[in-house]
PDBQT receptor file of N, H, CA, C and O in Angstrom, charges set to zero:
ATOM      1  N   UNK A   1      16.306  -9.729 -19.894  1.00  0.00    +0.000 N 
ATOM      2  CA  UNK A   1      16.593 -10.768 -18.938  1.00  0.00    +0.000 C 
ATOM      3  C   UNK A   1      15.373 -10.977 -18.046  1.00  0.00    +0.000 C 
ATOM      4  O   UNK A   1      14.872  -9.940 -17.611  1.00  0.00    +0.000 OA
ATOM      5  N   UNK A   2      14.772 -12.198 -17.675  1.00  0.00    +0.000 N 
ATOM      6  H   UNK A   2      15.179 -13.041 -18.028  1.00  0.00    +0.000 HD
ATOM      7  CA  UNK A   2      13.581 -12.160 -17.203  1.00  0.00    +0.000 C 
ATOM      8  C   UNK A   2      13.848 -12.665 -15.601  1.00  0.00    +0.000 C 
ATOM      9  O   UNK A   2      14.673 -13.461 -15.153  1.00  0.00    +0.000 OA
ATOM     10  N   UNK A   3      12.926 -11.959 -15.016  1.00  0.00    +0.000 N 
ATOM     11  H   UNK A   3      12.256 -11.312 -15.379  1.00  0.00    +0.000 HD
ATOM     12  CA  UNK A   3      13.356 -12.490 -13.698  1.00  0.00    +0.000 C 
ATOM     13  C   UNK A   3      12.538 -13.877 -13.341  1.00  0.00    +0.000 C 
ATOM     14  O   UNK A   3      11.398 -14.236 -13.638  1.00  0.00    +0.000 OA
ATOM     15  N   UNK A   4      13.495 -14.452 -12.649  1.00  0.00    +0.000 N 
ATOM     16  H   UNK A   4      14.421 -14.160 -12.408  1.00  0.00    +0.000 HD
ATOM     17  CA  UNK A   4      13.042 -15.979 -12.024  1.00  0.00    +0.000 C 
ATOM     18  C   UNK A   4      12.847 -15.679 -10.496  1.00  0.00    +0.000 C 
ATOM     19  O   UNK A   4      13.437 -14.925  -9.722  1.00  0.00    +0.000 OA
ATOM     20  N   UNK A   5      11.511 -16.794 -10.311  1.00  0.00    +0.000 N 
ATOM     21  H   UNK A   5      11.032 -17.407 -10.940  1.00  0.00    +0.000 HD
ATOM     22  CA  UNK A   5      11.210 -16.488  -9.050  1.00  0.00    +0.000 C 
ATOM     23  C   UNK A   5      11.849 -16.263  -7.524  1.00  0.00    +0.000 C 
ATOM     24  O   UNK A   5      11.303 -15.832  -6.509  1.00  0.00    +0.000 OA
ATOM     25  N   UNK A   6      14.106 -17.020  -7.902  1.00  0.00    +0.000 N 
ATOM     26  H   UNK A   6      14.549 -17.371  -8.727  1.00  0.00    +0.000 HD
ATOM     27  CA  UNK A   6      14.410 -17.192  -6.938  1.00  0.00    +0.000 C 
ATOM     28  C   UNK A   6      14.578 -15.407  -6.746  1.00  0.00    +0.000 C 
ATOM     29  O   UNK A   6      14.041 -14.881  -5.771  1.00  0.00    +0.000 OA
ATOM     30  N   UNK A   7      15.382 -14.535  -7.781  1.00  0.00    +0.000 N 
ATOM     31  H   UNK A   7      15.818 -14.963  -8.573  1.00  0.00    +0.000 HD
ATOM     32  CA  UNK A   7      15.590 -13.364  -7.922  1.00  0.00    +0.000 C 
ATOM     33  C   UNK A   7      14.403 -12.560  -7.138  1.00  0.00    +0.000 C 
ATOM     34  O   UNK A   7      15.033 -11.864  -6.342  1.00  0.00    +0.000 OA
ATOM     35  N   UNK A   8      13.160 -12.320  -6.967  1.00  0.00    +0.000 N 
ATOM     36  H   UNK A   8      12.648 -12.886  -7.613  1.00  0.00    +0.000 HD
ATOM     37  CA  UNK A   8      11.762 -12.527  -6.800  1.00  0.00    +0.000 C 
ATOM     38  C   UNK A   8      11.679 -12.287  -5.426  1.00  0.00    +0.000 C 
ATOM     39  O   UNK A   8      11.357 -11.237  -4.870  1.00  0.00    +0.000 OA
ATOM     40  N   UNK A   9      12.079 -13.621  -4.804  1.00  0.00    +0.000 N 
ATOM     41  H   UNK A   9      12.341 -14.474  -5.256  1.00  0.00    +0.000 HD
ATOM     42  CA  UNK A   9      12.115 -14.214  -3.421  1.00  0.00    +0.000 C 
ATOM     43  C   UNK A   9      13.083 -13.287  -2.444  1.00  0.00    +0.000 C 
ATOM     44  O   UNK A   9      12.731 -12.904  -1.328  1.00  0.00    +0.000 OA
ATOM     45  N   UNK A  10      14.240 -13.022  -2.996  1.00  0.00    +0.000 N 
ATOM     46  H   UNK A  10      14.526 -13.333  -3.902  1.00  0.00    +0.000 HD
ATOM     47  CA  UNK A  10      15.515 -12.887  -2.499  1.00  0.00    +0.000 C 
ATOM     48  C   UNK A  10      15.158 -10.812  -2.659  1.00  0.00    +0.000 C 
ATOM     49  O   UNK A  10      15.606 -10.109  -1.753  1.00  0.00    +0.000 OA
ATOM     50  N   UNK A  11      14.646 -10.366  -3.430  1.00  0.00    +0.000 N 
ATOM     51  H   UNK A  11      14.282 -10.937  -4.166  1.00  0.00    +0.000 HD
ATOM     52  CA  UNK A  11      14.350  -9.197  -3.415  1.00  0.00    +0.000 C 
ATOM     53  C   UNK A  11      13.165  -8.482  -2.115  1.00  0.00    +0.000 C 
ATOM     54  O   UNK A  11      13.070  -7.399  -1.538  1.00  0.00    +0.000 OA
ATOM     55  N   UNK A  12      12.287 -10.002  -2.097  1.00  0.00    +0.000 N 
ATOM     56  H   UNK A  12      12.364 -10.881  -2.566  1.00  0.00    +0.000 HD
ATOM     57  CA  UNK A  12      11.277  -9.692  -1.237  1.00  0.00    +0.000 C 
ATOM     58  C   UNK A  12      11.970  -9.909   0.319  1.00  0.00    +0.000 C 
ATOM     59  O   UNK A  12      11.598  -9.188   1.245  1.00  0.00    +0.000 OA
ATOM     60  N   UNK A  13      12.540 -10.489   0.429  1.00  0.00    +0.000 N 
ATOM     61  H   UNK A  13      12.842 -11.075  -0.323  1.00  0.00    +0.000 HD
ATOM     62  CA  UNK A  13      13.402 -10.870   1.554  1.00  0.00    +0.000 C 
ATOM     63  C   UNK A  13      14.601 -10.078   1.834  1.00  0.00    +0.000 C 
ATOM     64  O   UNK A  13      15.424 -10.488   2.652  1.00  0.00    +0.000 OA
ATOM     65  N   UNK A  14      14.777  -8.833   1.132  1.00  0.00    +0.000 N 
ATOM     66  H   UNK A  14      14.108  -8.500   0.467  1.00  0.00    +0.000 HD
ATOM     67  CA  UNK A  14      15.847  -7.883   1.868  1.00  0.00    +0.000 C 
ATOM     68  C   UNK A  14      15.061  -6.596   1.854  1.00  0.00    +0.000 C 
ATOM     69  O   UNK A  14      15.572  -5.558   2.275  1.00  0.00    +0.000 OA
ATOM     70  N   UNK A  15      13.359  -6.654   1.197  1.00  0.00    +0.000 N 
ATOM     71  H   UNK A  15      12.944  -7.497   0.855  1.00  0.00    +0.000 HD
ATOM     72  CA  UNK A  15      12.417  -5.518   1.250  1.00  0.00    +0.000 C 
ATOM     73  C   UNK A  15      12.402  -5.558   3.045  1.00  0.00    +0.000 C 
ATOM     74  O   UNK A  15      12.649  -4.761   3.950  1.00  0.00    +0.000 OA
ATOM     75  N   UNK A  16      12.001  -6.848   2.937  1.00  0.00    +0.000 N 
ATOM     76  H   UNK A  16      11.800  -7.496   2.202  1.00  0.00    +0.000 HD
ATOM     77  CA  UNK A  16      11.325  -7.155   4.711  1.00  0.00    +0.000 C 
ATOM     78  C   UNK A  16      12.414  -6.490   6.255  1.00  0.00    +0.000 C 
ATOM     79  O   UNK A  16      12.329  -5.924   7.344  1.00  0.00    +0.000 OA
ATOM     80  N   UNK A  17      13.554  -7.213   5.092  1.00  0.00    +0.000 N 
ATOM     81  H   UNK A  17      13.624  -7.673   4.206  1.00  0.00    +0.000 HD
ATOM     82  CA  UNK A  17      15.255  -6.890   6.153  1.00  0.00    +0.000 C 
ATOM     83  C   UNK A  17      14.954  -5.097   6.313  1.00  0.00    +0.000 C 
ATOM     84  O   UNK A  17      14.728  -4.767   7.477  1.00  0.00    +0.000 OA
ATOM     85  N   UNK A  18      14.940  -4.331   5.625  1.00  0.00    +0.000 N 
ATOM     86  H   UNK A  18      15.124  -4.599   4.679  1.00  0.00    +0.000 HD
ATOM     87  CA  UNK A  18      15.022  -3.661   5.412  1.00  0.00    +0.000 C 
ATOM     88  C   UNK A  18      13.653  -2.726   6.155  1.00  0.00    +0.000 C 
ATOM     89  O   UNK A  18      13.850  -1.643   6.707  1.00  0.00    +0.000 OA
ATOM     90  N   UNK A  19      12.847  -3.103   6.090  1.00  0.00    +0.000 N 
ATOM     91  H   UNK A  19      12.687  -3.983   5.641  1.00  0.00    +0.000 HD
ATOM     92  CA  UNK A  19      11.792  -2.802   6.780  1.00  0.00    +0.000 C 
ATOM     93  C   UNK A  19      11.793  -3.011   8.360  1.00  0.00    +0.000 C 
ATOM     94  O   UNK A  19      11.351  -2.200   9.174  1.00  0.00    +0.000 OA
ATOM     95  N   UNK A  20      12.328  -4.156   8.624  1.00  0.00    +0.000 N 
ATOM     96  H   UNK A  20      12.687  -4.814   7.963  1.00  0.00    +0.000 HD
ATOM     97  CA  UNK A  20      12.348  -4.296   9.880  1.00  0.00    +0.000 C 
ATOM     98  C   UNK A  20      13.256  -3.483  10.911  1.00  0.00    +0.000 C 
ATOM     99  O   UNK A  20      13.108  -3.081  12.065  1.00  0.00    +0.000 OA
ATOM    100  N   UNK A  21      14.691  -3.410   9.543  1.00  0.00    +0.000 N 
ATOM    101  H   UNK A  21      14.811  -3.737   8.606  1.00  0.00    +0.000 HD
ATOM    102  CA  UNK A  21      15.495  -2.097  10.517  1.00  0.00    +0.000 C 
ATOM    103  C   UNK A  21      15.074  -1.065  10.511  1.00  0.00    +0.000 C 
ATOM    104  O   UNK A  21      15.326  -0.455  11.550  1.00  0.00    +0.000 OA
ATOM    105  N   UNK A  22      14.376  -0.397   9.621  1.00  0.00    +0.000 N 
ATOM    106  H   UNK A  22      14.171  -0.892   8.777  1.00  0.00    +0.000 HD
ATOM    107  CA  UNK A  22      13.814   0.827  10.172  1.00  0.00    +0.000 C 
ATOM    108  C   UNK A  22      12.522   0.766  11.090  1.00  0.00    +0.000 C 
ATOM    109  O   UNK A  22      12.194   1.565  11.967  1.00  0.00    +0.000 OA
ATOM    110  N   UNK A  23      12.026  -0.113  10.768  1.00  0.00    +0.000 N 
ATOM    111  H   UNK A  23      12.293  -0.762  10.056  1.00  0.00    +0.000 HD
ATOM    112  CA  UNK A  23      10.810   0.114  12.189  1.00  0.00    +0.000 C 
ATOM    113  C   UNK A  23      11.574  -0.029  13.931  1.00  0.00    +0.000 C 
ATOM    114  O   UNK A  23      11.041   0.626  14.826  1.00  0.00    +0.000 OA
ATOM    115  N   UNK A  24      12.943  -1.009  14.298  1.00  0.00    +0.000 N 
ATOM    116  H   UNK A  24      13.376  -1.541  13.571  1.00  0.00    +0.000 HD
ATOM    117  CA  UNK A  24      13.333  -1.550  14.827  1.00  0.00    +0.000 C 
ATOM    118  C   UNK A  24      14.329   0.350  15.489  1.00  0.00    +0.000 C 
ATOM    119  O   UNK A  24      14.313   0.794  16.638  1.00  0.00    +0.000 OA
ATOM    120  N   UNK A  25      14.957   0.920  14.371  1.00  0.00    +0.000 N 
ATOM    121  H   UNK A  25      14.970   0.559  13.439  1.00  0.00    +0.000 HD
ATOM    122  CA  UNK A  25      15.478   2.436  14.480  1.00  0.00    +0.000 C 
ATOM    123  C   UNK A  25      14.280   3.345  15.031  1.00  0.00    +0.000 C 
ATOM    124  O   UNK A  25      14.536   4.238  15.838  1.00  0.00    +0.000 OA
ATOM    125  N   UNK A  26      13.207   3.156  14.670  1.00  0.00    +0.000 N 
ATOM    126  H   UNK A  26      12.999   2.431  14.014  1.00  0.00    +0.000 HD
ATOM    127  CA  UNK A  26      12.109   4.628  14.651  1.00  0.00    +0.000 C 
ATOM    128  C   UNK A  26      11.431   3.830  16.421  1.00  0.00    +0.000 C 
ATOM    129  O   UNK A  26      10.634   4.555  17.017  1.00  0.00    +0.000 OA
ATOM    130  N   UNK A  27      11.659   2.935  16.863  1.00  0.00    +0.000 N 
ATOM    131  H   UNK A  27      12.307   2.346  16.379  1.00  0.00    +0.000 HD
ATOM    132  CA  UNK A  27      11.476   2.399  17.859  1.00  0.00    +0.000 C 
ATOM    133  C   UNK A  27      12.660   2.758  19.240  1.00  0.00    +0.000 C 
ATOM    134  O   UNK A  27      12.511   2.967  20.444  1.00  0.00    +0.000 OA
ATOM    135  N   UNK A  28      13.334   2.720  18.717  1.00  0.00    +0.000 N 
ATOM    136  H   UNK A  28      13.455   2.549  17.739  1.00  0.00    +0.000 HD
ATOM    137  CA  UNK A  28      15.171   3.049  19.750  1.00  0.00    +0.000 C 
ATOM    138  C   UNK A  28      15.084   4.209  19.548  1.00  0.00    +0.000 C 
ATOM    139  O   UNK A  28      15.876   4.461  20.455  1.00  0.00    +0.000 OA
ATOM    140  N   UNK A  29      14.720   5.621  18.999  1.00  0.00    +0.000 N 
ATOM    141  H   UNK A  29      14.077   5.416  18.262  1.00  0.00    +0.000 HD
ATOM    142  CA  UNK A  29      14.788   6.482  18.772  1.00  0.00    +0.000 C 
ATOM    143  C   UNK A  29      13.402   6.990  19.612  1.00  0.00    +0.000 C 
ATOM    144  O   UNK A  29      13.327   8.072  20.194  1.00  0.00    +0.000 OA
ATOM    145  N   UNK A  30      12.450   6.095  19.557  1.00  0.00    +0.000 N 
ATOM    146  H   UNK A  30      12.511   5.216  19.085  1.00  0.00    +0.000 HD
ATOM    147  CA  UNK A  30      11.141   7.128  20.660  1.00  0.00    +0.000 C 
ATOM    148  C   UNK A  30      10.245   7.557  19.784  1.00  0.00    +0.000 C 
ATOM    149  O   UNK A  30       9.301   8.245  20.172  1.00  0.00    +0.000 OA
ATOM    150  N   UNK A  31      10.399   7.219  18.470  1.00  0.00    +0.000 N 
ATOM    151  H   UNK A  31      11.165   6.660  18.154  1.00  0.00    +0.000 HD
ATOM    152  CA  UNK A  31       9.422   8.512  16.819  1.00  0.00    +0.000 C 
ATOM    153  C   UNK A  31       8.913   6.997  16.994  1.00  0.00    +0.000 C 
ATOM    154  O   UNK A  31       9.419   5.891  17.184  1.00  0.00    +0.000 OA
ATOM    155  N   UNK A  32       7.333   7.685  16.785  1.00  0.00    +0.000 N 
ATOM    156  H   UNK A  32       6.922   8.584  16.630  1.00  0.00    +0.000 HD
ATOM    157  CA  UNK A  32       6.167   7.041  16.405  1.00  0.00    +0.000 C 
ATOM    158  C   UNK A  32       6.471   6.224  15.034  1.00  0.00    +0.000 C 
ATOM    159  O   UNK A  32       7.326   6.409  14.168  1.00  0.00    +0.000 OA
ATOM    160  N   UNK A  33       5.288   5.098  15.188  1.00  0.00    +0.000 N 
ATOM    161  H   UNK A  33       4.594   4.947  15.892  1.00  0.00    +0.000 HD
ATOM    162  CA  UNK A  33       5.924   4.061  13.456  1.00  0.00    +0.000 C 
ATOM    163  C   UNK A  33       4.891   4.616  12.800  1.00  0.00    +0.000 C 
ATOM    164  O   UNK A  33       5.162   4.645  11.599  1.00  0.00    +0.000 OA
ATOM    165  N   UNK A  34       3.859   5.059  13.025  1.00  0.00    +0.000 N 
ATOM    166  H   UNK A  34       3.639   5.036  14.000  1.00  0.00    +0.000 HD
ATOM    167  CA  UNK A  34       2.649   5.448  12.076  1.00  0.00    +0.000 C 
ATOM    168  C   UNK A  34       2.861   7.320  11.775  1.00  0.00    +0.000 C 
ATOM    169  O   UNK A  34       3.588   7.544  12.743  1.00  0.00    +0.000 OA
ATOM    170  N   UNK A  35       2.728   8.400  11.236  1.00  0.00    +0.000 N 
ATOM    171  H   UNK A  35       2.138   8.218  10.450  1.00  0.00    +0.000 HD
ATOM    172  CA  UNK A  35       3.348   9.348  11.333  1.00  0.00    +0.000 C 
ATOM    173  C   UNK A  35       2.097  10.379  11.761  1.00  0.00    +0.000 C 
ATOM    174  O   UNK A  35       1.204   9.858  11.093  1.00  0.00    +0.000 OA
ATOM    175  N   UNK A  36       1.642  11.180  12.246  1.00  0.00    +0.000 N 
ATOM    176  H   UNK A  36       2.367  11.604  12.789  1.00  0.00    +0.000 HD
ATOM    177  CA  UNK A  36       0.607  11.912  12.558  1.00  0.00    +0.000 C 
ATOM    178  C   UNK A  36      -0.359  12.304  11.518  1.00  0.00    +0.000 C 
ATOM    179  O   UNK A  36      -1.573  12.109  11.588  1.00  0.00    +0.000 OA
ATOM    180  N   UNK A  37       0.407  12.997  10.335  1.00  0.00    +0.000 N 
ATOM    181  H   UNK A  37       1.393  13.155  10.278  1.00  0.00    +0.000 HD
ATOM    182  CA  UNK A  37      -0.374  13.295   9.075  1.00  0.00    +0.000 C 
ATOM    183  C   UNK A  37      -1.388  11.793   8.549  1.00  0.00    +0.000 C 
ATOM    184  O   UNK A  37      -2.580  12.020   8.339  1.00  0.00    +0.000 OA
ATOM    185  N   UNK A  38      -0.846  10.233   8.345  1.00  0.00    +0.000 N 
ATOM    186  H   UNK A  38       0.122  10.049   8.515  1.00  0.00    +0.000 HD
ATOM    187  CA  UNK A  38      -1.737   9.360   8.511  1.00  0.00    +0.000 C 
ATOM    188  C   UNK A  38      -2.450   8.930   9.548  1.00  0.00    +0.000 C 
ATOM    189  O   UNK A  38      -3.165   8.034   9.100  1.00  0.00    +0.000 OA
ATOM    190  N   UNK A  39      -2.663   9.073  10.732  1.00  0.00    +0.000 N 
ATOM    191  H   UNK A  39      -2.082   9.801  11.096  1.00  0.00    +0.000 HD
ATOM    192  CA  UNK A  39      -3.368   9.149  11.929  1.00  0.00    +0.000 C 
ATOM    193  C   UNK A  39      -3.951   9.838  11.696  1.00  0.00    +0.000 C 
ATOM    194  O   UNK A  39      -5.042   9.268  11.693  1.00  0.00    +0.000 OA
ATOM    195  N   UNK A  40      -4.209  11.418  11.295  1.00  0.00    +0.000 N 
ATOM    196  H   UNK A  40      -3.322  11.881  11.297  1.00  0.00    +0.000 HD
ATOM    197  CA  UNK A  40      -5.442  12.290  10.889  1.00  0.00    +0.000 C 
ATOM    198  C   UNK A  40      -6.066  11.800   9.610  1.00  0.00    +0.000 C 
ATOM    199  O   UNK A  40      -7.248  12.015   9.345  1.00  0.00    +0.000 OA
ATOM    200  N   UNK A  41      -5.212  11.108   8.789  1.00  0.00    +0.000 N 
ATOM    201  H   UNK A  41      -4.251  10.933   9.005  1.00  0.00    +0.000 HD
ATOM    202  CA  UNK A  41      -6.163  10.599   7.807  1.00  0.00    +0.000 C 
ATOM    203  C   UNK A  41      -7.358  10.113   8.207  1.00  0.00    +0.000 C 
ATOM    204  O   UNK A  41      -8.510  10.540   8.134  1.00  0.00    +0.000 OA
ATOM    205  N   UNK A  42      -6.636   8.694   8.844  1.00  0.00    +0.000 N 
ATOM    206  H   UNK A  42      -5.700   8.347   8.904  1.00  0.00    +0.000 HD
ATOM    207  CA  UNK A  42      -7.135   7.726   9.564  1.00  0.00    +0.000 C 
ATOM    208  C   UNK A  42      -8.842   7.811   9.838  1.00  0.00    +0.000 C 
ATOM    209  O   UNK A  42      -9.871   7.325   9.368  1.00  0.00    +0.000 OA
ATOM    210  N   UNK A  43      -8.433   8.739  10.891  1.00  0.00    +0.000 N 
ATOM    211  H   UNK A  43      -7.598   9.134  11.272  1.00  0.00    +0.000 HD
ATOM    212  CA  UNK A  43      -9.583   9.478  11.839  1.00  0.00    +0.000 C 
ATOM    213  C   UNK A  43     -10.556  10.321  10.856  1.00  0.00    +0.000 C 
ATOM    214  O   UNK A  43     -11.748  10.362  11.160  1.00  0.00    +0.000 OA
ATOM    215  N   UNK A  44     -10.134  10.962   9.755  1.00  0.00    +0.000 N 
ATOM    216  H   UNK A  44      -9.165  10.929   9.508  1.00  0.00    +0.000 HD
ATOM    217  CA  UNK A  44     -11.124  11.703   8.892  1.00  0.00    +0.000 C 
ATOM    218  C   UNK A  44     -11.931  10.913   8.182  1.00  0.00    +0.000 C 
ATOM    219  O   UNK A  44     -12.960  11.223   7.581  1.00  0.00    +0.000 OA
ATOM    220  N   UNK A  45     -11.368   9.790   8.293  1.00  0.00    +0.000 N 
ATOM    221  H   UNK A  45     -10.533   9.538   8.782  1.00  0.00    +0.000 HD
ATOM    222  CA  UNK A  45     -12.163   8.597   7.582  1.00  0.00    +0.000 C 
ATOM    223  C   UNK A  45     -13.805   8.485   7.947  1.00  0.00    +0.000 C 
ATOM    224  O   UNK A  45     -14.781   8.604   7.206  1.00  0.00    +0.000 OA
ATOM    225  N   UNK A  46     -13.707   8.192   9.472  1.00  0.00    +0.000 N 
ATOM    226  H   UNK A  46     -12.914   8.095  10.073  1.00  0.00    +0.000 HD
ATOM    227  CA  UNK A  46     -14.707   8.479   9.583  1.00  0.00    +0.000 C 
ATOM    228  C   UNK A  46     -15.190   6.592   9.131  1.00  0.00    +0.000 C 
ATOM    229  O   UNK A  46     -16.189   6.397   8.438  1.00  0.00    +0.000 OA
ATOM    230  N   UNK A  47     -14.136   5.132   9.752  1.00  0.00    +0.000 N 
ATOM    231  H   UNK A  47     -13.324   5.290  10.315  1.00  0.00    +0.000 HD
ATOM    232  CA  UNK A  47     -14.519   4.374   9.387  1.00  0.00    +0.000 C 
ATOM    233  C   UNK A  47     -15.715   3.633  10.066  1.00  0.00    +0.000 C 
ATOM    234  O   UNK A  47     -16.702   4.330  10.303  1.00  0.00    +0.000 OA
ATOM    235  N   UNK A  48     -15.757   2.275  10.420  1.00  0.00    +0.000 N 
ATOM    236  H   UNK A  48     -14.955   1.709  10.228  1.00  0.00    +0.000 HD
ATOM    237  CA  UNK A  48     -17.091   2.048  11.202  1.00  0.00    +0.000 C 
ATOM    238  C   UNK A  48     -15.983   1.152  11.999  1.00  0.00    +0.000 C 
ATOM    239  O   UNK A  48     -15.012   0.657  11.426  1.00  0.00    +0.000 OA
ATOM    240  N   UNK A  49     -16.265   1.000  13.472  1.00  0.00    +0.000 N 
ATOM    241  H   UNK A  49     -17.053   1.402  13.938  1.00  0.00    +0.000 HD
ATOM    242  CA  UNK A  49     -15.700   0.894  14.551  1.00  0.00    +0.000 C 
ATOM    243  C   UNK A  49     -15.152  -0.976  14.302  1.00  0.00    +0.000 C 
ATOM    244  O   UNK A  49     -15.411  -1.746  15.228  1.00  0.00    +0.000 OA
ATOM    245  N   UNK A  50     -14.456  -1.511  13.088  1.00  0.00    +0.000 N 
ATOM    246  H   UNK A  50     -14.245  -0.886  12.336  1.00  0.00    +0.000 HD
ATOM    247  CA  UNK A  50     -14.146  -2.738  13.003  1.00  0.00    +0.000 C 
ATOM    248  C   UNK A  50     -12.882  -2.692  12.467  1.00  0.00    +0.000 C 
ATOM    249  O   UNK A  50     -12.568  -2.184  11.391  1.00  0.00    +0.000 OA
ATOM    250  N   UNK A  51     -11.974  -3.395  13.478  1.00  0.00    +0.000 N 
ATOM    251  H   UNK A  51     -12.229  -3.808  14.353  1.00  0.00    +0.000 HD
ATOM    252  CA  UNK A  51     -10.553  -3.640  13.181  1.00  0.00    +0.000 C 
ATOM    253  C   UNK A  51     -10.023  -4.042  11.426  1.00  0.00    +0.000 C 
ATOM    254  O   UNK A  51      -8.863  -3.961  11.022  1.00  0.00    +0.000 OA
ATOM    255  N   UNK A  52     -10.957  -4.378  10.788  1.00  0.00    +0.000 N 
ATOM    256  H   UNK A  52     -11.899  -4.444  11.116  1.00  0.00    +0.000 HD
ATOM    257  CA  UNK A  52     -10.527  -4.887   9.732  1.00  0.00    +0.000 C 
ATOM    258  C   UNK A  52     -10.544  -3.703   8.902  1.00  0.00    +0.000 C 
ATOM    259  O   UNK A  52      -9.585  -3.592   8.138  1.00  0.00    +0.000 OA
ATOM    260  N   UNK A  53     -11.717  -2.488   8.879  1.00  0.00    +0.000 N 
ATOM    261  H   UNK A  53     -12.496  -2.578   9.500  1.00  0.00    +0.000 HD
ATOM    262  CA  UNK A  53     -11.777  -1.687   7.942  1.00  0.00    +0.000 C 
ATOM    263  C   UNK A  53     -10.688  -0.664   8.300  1.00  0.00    +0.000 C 
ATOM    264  O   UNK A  53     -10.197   0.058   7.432  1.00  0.00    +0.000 OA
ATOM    265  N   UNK A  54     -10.290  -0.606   9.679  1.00  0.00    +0.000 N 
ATOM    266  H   UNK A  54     -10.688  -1.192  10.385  1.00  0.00    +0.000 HD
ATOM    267  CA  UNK A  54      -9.137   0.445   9.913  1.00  0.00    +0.000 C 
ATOM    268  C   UNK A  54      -7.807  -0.307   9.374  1.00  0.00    +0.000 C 
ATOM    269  O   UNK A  54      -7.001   0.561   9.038  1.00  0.00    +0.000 OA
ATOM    270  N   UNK A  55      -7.260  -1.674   9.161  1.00  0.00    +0.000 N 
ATOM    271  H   UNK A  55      -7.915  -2.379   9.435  1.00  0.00    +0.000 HD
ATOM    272  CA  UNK A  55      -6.242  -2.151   8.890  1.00  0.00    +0.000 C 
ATOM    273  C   UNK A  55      -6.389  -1.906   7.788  1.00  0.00    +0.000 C 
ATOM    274  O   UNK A  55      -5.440  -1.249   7.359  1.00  0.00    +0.000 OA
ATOM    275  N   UNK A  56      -7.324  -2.159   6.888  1.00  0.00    +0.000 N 
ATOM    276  H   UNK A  56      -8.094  -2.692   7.237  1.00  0.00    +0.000 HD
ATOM    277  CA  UNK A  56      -7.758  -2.073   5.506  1.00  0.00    +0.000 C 
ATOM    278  C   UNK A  56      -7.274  -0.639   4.606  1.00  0.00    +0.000 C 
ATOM    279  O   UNK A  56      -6.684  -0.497   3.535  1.00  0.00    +0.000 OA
ATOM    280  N   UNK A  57      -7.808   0.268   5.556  1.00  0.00    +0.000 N 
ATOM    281  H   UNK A  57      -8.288   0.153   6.426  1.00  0.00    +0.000 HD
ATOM    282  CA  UNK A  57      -7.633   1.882   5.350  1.00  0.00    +0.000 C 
ATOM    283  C   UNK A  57      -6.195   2.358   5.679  1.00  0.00    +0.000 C 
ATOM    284  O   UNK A  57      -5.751   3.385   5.164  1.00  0.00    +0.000 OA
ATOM    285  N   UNK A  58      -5.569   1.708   6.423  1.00  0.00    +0.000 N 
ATOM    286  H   UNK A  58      -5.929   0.874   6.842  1.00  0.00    +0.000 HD
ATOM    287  CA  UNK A  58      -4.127   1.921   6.912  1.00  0.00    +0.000 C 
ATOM    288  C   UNK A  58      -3.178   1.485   6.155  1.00  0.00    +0.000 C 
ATOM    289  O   UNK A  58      -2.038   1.936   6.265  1.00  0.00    +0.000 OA
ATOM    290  N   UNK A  59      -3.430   0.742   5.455  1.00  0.00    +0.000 N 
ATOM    291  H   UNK A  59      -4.356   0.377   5.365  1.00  0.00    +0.000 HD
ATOM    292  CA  UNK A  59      -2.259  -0.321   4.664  1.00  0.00    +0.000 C 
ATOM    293  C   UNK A  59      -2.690   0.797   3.071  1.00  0.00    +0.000 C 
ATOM    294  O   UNK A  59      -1.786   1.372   2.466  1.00  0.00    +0.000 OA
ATOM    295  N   UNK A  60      -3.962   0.890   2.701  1.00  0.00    +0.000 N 
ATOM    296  H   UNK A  60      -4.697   0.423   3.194  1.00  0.00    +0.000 HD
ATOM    297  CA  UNK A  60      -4.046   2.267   1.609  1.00  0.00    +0.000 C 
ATOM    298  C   UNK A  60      -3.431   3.182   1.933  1.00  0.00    +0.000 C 
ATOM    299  O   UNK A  60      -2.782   3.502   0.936  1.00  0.00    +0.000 OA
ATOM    300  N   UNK A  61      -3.166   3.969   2.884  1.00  0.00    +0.000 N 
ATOM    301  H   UNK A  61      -3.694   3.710   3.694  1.00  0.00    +0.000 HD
ATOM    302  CA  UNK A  61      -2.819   5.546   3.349  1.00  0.00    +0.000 C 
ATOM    303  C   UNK A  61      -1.254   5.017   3.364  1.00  0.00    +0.000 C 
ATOM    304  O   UNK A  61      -0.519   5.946   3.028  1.00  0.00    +0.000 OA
ATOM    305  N   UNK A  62      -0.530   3.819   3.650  1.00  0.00    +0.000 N 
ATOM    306  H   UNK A  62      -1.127   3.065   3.923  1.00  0.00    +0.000 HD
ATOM    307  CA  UNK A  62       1.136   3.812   3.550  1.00  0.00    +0.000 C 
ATOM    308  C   UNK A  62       0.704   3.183   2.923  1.00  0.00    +0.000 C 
ATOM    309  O   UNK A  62       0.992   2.112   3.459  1.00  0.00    +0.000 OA
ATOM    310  N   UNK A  63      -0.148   2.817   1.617  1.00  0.00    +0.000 N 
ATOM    311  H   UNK A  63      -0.382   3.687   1.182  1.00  0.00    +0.000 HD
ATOM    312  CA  UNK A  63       0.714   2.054   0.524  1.00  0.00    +0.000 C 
ATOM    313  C   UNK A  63       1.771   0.818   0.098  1.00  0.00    +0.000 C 
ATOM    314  O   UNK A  63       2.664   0.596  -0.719  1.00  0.00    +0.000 OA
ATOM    315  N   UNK A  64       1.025   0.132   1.265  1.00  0.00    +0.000 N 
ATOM    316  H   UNK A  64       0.300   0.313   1.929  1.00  0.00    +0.000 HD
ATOM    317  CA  UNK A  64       1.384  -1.240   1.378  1.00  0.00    +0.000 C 
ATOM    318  C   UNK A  64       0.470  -2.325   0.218  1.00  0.00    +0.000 C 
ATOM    319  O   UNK A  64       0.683  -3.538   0.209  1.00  0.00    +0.000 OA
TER     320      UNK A  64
């Protein structure tokens, strides 16, 4: 059965739902959204002081 793009759409759109309640929980709760073990990544990196290469490196380390 092949998927069609609405199937697609509608999957990506309860990823997001779904994402948002837990960031929205780990927020009401006081727990950090980034977790410490990637924050030391982060920092071992050792990137060069530009917002783009740390977003860049951040979205690799969670696997976005």
């Amino acid at each position: 059965m092949a998927r069609t793009s609405r199937h697609r759409k509608h999957v990506k759109r309860l990823n997001a739902i779904a994402r948002e309640r837990l960031l929205l929980s780990l927020k009401r709760k006081g727990k950090p959204l980034i977790s410490s073990r990637i924050l030391k990544l982060l920092a071992a990196a050792e990137l060069p002081l530009q917002r783009e290469a740390y977003q860049q490196k951040l979205h690799e380390l969670l696997g976005e």
